[in-house]
C-alpha positions as CSV (number, residue, x, y, z in Angstrom):
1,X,-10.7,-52.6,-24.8
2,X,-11.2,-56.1,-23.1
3,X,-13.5,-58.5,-24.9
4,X,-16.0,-58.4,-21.4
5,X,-16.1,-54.3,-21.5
6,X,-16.6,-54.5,-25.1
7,X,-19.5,-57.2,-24.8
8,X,-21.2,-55.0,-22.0
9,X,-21.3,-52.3,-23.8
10,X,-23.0,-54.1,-26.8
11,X,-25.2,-55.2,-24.6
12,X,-26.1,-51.9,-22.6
13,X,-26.6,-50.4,-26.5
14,X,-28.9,-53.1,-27.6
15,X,-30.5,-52.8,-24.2
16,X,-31.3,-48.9,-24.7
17,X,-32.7,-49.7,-28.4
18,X,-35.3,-52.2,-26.7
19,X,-36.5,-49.6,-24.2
20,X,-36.8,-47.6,-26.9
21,X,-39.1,-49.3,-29.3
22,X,-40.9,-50.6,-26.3
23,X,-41.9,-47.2,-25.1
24,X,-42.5,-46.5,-28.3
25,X,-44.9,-49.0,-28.9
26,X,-46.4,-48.5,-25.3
27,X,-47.5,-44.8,-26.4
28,X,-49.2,-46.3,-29.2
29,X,-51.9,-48.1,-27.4
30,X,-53.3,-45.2,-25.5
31,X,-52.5,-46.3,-22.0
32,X,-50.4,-45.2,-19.4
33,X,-47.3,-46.9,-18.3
34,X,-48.8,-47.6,-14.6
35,X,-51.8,-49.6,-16.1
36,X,-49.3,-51.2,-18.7
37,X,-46.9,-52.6,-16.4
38,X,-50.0,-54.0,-14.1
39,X,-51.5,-55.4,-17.4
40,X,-48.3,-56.6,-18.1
41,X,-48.0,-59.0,-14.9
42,X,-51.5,-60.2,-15.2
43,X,-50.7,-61.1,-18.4
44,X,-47.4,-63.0,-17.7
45,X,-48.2,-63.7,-14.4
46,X,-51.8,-64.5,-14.3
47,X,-54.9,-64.0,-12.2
48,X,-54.1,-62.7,-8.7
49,X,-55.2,-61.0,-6.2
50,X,-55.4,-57.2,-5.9
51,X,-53.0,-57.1,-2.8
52,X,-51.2,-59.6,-4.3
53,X,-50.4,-57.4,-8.2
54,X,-49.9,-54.0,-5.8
55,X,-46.9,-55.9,-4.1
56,X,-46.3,-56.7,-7.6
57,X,-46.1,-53.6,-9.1
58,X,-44.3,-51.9,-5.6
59,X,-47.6,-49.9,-4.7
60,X,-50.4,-49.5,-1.9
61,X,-53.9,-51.0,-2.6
62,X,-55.5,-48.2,-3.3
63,X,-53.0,-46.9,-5.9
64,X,-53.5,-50.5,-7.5
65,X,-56.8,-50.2,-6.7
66,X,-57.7,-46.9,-8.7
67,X,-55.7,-48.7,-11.9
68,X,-57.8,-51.6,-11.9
69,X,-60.9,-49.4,-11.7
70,X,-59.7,-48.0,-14.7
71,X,-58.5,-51.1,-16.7
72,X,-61.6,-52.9,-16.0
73,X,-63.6,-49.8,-17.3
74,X,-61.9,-50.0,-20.2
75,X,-62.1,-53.7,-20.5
76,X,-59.1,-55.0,-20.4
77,X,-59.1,-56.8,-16.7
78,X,-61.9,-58.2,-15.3
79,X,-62.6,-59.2,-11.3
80,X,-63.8,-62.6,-10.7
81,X,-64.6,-64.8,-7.8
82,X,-61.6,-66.4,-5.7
83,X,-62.3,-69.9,-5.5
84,X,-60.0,-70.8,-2.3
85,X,-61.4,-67.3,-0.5
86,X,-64.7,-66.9,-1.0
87,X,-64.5,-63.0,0.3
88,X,-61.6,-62.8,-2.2
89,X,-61.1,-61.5,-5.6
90,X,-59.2,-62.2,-8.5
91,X,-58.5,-59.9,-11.0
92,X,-57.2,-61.8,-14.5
93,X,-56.6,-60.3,-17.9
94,X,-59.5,-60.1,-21.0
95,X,-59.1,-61.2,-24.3
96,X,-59.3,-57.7,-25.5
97,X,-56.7,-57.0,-22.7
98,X,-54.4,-59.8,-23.8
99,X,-54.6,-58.6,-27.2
100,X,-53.4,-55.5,-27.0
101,X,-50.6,-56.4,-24.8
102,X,-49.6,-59.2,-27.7
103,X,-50.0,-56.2,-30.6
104,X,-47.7,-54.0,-28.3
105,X,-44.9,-56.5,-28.2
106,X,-45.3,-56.9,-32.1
107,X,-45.4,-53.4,-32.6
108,X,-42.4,-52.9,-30.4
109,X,-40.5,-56.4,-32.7
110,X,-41.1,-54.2,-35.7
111,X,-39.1,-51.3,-34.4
């Protein structure tokens, strides 16, 4: 086997392994993938607009819409003002919401 093939397929094992324990560790926080991944870019990302996090995540506004809803009822994203639109909002990650993105990627580590 060539040294390329066999470093590919290394790579493609350790690869499946991550999305593994990452899943893993996803189910154990209690919230769905959809709201996980769009915590997940706020997090890394920062505070943005709602249009702008649904182009984000490849969905329409009110699919992105109906997971903030539901993030921000469960604390974990909160809407604020947008300074340079003042009909604008921004919606930017909580502490409790940064936390438990942080002890999912620990958890996920200790896999």
């Amino acid at each position: 086997m060539s040294r390329l093939l066999d470093t590919a397929m290394h790579v493609h094992s350790a690869a499946l392994r991550l999305l593994r324990a990452v899943r893993t560790a996803d189910a154990e926080t209690g919230v769905s993938a959809p709201k996980l991944s769009a915590l997940s870019v706020l997090t890394f990302g920062g505070a943005m607009s709602l249009s702008a996090l649904a182009k984000a995540e490849q969905v329409r506004a009110p699919t992105m819409s109906k997971l903030v809803a539901d993030l921000e009822a469960e604390g974990l994203v909160a809407k604020g003002a947008d300074k340079t639109d003042k009909r604008g909002v921004r919606i930017e990650v909580t502490a409790k919401g940064r936390a438990l993105m942080e002890e999912g990627a620990r958890s996920a580590w200790r896999c």
